[in-house]
Every structure is written in structure tokens, then in C-alpha cells.
C-alpha positions in Angstrom: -98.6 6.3 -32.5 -102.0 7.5 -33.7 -101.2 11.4 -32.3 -98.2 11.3 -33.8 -98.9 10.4 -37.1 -101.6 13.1 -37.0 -99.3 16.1 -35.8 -97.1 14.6 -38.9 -99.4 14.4 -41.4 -99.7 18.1 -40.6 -96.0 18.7 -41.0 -95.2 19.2 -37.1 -91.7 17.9 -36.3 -92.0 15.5 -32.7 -89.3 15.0 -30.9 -89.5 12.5 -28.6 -88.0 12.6 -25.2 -87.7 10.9 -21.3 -85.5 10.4 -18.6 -83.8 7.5 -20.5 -82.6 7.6 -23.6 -84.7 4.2 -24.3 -88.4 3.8 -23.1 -90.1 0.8 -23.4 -93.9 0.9 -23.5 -96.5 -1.8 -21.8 -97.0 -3.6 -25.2 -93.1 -4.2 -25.5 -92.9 -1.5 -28.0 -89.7 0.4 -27.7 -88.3 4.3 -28.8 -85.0 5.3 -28.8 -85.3 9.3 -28.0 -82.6 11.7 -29.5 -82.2 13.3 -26.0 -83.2 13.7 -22.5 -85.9 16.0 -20.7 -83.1 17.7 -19.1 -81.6 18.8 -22.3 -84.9 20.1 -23.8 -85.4 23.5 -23.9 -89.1 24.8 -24.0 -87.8 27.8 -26.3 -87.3 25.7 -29.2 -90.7 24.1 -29.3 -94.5 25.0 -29.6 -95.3 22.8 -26.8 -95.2 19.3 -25.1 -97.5 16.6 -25.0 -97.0 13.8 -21.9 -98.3 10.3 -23.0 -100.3 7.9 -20.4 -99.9 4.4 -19.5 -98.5 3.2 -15.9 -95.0 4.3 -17.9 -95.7 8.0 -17.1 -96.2 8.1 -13.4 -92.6 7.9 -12.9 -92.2 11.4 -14.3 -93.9 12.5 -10.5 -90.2 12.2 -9.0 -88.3 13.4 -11.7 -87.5 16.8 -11.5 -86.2 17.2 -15.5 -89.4 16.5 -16.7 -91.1 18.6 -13.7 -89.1 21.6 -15.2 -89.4 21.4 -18.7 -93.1 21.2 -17.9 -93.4 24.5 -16.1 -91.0 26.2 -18.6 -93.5 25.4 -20.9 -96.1 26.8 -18.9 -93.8 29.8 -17.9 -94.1 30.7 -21.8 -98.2 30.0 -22.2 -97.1 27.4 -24.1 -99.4 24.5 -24.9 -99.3 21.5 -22.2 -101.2 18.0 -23.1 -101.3 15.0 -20.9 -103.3 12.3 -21.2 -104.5 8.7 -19.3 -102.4 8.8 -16.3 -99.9 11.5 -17.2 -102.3 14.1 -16.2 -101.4 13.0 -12.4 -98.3 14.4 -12.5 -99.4 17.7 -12.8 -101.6 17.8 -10.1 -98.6 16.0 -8.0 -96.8 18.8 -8.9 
């Protein structure tokens, strides 16, 4: 919540995404995402950002949020990860 108030407060729009359309975090907090990763496309963003938590290890096996990842990285564009979400990238 804290990042994304900050990238607000700065006038970014974030878009929230997964391989659901609902994600449920470890502290029962839930977010309803406007799309899917496989309906993202990287040209319509400055970048993406995966959050941690045990949550975001499932993205190793999913290939939609494998490729909007590199598509990212196809077009230099910025790639953040942090607590465990960094793993899928060097599963990948």
C-alpha cells in the first residue's frame, strides 16, 4: 500500500494486475484488478513492479506474467521486484 500511495502522490496511474482477477494477500486483504497479466501490454506502461509475499511465487509457472515481464525488459523498461518476487526472475 505504502509504494502505491507514493507513485500516487506523484501523479503515476497503477494498474494493478495477476492471473486472477481477485488476489487475496497474507493479511486477508483483498484487490479486485481491472484485468489480467495476459491482457497487459508493456507498450502502454512505463514499467512494472512485482510485489513479495509467499503470494508471488506462483508467478514462476505462469507464463502471462513471465511474458509481460520480458516484454518489459524487451523495451529497457523498468522491472522492480521485491521480498520473494525477485525469485521468479532468476527462475526464469
Amino acid at each position: 500500500i505504502v509504494p502505491r500511495a507514493f507513485f500516487e502522490s506523484k501523479d503515476f496511474r497503477i494498474v494493478t494486475t495477476s492471473t486472477k482477477i481477485k488476489s487475496v494477500g497474507r493479511f486477508g486483504f483483498e484487490v479486485t484488478h481491472l484485468t489480467t497479466a495476459d491482457k497487459i501490454v508493456a507498450d502502454e506502461y512505463l514499467g512494472i513492479y512485482l510485489v513479495g509475499g509467499n503470494g508471488s511465487l506462483e508467478f514462476k509457472d505462469s507464463e502471462a506474467i513471465k511474458n509481460l515481464v520480458f516484454s518489459f525488459l524487451e523495451q529497457n523498461k523498468p522491472v522492480g521486484a521485491i521480498c520473494a518476487a525477485p525469485r521468479n526472475l532468476l527462475a526464469w
